[in-house]
C-alpha positions in Angstrom: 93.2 129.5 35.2 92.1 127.9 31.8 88.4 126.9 31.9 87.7 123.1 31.9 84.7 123.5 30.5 83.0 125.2 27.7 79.2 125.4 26.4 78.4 125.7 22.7 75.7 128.1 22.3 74.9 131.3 24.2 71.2 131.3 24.2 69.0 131.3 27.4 69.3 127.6 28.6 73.2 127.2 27.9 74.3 130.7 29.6 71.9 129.4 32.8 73.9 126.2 33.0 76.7 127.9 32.3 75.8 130.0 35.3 75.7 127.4 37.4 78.7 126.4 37.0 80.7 129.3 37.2 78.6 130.1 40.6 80.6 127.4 41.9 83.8 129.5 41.5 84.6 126.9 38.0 85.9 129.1 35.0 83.8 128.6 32.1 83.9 129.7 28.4 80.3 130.0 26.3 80.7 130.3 22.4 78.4 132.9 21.4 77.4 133.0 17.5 76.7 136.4 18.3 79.3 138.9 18.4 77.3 141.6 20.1 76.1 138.9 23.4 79.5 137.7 23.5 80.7 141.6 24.6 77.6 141.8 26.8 78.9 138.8 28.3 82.4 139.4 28.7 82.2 143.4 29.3 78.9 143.9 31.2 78.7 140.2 32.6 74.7 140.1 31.6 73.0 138.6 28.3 70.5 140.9 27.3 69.5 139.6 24.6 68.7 135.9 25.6 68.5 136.1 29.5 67.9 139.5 31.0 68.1 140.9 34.0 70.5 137.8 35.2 74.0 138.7 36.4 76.8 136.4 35.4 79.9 136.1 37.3 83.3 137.2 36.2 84.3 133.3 35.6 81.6 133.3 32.8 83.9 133.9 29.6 82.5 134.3 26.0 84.0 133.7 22.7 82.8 134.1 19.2 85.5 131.8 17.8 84.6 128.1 17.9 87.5 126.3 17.6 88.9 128.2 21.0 85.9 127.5 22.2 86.4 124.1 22.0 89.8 123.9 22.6 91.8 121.5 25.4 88.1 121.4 27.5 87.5 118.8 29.7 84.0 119.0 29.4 82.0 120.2 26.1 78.2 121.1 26.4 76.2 121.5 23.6 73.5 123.9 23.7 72.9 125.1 20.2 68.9 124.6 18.8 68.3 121.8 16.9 67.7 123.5 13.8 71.9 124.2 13.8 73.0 121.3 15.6 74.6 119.5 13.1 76.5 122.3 10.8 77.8 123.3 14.5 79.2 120.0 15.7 81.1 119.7 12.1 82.5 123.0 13.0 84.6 121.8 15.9 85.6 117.9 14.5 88.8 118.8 14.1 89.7 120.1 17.5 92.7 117.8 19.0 90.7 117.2 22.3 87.6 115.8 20.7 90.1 114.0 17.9 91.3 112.2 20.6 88.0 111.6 22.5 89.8 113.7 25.8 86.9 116.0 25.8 83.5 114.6 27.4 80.7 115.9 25.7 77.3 116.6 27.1 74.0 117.7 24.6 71.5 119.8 26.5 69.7 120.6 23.1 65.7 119.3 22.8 64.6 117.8 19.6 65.0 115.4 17.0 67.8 115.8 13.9 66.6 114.9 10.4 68.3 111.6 8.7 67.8 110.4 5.0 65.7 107.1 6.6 64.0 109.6 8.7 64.3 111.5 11.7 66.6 110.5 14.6 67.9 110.6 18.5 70.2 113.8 18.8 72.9 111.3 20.4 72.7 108.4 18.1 73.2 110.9 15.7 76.2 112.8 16.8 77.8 109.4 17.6 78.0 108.8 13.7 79.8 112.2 13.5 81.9 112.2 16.2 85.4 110.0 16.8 84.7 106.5 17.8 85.4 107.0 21.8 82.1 108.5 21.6 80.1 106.1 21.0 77.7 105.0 24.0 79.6 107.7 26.0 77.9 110.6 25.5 75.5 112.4 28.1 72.1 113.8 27.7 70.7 116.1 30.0 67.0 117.1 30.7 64.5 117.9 32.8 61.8 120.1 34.1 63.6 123.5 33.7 63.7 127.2 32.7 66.8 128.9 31.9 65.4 131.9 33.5 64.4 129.6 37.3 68.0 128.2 37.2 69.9 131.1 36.4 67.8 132.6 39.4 68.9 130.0 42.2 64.8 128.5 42.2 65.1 124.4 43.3 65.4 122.3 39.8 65.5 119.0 38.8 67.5 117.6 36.0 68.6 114.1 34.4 71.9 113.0 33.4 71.1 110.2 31.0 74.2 108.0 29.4 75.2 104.3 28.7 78.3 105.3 30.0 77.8 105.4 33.8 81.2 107.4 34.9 80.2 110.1 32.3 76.9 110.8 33.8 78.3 111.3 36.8 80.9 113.5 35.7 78.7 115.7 34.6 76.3 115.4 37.2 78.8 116.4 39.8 80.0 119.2 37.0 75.9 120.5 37.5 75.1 119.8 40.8 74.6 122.9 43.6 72.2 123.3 46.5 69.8 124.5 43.9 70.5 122.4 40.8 70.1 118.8 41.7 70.8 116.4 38.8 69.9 112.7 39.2 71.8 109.6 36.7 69.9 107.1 34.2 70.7 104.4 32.1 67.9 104.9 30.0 69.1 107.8 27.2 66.2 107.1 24.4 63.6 107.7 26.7 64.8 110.8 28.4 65.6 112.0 24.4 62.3 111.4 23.5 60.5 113.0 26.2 62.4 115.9 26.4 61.6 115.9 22.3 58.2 115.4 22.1 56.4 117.2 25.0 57.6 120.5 23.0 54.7 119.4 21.1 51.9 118.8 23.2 53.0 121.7 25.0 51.7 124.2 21.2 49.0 121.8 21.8 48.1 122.9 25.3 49.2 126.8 25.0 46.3 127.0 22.1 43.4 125.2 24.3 45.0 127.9 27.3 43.7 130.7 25.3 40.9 128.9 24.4 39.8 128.6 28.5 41.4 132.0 29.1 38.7 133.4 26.5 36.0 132.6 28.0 34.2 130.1 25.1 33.9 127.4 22.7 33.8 129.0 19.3 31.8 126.4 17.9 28.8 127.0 20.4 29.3 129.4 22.2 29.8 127.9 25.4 32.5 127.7 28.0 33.6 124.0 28.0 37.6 124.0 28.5 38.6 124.3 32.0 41.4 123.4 34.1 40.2 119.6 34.3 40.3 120.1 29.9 44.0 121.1 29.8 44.8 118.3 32.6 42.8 115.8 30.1 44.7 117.0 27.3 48.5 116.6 29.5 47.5 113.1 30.2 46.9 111.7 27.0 49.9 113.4 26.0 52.3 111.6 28.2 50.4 108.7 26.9 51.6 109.5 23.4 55.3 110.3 24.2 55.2 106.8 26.1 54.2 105.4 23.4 56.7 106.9 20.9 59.7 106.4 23.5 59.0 102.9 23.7 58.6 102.1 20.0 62.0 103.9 20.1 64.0 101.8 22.4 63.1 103.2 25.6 64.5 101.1 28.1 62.2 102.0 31.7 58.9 102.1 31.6 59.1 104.7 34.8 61.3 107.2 32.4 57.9 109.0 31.5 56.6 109.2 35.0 60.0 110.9 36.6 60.8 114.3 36.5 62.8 113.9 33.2 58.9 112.3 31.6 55.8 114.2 33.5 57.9 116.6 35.2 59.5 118.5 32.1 55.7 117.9 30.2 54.6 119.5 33.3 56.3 122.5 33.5 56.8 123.2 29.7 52.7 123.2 29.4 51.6 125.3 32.6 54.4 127.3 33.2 54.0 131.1 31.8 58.2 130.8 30.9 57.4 128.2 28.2 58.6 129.1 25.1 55.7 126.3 23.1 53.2 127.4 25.6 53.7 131.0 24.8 53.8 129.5 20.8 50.3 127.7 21.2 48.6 130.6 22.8 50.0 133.3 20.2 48.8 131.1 17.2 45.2 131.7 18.7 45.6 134.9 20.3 47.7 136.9 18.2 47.1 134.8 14.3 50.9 133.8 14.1 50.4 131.2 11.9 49.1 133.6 9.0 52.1 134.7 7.3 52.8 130.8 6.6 51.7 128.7 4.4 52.9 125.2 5.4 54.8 123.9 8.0 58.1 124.1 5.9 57.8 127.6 5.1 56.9 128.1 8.9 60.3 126.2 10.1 62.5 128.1 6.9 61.7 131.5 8.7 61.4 130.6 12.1 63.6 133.5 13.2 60.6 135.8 12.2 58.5 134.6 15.2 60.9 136.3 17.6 61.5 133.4 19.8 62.4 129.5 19.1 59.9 127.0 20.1 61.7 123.9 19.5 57.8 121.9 19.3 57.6 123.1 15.5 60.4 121.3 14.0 59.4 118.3 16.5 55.9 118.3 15.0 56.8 117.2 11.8 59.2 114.4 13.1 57.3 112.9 15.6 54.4 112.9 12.8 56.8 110.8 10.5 58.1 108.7 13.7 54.3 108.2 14.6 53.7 106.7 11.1 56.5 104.6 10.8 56.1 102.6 13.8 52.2 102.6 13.9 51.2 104.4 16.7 48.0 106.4 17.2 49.0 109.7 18.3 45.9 112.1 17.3 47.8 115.3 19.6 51.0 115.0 18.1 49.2 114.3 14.3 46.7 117.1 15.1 49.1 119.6 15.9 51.1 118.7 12.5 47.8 119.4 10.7 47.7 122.5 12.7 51.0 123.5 11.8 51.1 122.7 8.5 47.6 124.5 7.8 45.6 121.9 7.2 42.9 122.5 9.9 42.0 124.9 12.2 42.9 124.6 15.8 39.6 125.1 17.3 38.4 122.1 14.8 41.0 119.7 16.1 40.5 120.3 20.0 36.4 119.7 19.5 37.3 116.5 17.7 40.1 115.4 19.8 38.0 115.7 22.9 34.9 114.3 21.7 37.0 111.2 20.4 38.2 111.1 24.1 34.9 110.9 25.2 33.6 107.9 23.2 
């Protein structure tokens, strides 16, 4: 049986939904850059290198040639980081299928894409690349998820957002097991922008973590960060991805209270699995941000950190999407500073927080 469907990009999150799918006795093809997880895959039905310990079931396939990949799917889902979105998609234009718009294409990827008038939505984006049945028609899913609790049966959430209402319920039916349940919206700039930006209030909150996990302020000595600190700190960061998603074109208000708006800032900010969270605590704990000197020379060599946390090349967007449409985001700015460094963290959570309180 030839699979219908095939996911572009064998990291963590796209082998976990790929998973899911092949649970359900569906053959499924993953393109894996990687020549060494796509025989881990294939010949030992595990990927060590980006999910371990999960087994995968024999109707998990991998490939390391993109264009077969790609080939006569019915479904297409794009899981490739950010960073390579766009030299991937270009790789797989000419594929008949997609030519033809026969393929329906899902993005799963988190982030924003860089443009020459400034940084964009990952659909809008791909719409200008992709063949003209596209447009409005593709599907964007998020939610409050880890590759690791999905691949492992645990109860998730997730959002099938797309203009094109038959399409987000293709794939949401394509997603859905007793495990996995995936819910439909109209509203696809929202969803994109809070899955974007809590990536970077998530840094945010991972460095005042090991802040309360040591025990004191620096500046005084004293223990002031707490529990009620970090939930202070996750509420005026939904504030300032509201914000952003509406300046953007966010069409319902109750986008960034749903599971797809608090529920993935949530669970990307508390939970241990968190790739930024883990990224925000390191930068305190363990000094990761001395080797760089700047933000860009922090994104260029990325791969050095050992891990992707898809909040550092959101920083400096949202910081350029914050200034162009006005909007007071002192988390999201702060953390650029951060970042790019400008300041220390410790300096920007003391002013932050006394800025809150006056």
């Amino acid at each position: 049986m030839t699979a219908q469907t095939a996911v572009i990009g064998a990291g963590a999150w796209g082998t976990a939904v790929a998973k899911v799918i092949a649970d359900k006795g569906e053959e499924v093809i993953v393109w894996s850059l990687e020549e060494d997880t796509r025989d881990d895959i294939n010949l030992r039905h595990r990927n060590t290198r980006y999910l371990p310990g999960v087994d995968l079931p024999e109707q998990l396939k991998a490939t390391s040639d993109i264009i077969d990949a790609a080939s006569g799917r019915k479904y297409l889902i794009l899981a490739v980081p950010s960073l390579y979105l766009l030299q991937t998609i270009r790789k797989i234009l000419a594929v008949p299928a997609i030519q033809e718009g026969e393929t329906a294409i899902a993005v799963i990827t988190k982030g924003f894409l860089p443009a020459e008038k400034g940084p964009r939505l990952i659909l809008e984006t791909l719409e200008d690349y992709l063949p003209g049945f596209y447009r409005q028609s593709l599907v964007y899913i998020a939610g409050p998820s880890h590759a690791e609790e999905v691949s492992r049966g645990k109860i998730t959430g997730l959002i099938a957002a797309s203009e094109n209402a038959k399409n987000s319920i293709r794939f949401r039916d394509l997603l859905k097991s007793k495990n996995l349940f995936v819910f439909s919206s109209f509203d696809v700039r929202g969803v994109q922008v809070a899955a974007a930006a809590k990536n970077v209030i998530a840094i945010a909150f991972g460095m005042l973590d090991a802040f309360k996990i040591m025990g004191e302020d620096i500046a005084d000595g004293v223990n002031r960060f707490g529990d009620g600190t970090e939930s202070m700190l996750l509420a005026a960061g939904l504030n300032e991805i509201q914000s952003l998603g509406m300046a953007m074109g966010a069409t319902h208000p109750e986008t960034f209270t749903s599971i797809s708006g608090i529920g993935d800032l949530d669970v990307t900010c508390r939970s241990v699995l968190g790739r930024n969270r883990r990224f925000g605590k390191e930068i305190i704990e363990k000094k990761i941000l001395a080797p760089f000197k700047d933000l860009d020379d922090l994104t260029a060599r990325i791969s050095e950190i050992g891990y992707l946390p898809e909040g550092v090349a959101a920083a400096k967007y949202v910081k350029i999407l914050a200034e162009k449409h006005r909007l007071k985001m002192p988390i999201s700015v702060g953390l650029h500073q951060i970042l790019n460094r400008e300041i220390e963290p410790i300096d920007f959570l003391g002013n932050f927080l006394n800025e809150l309180g006056h």
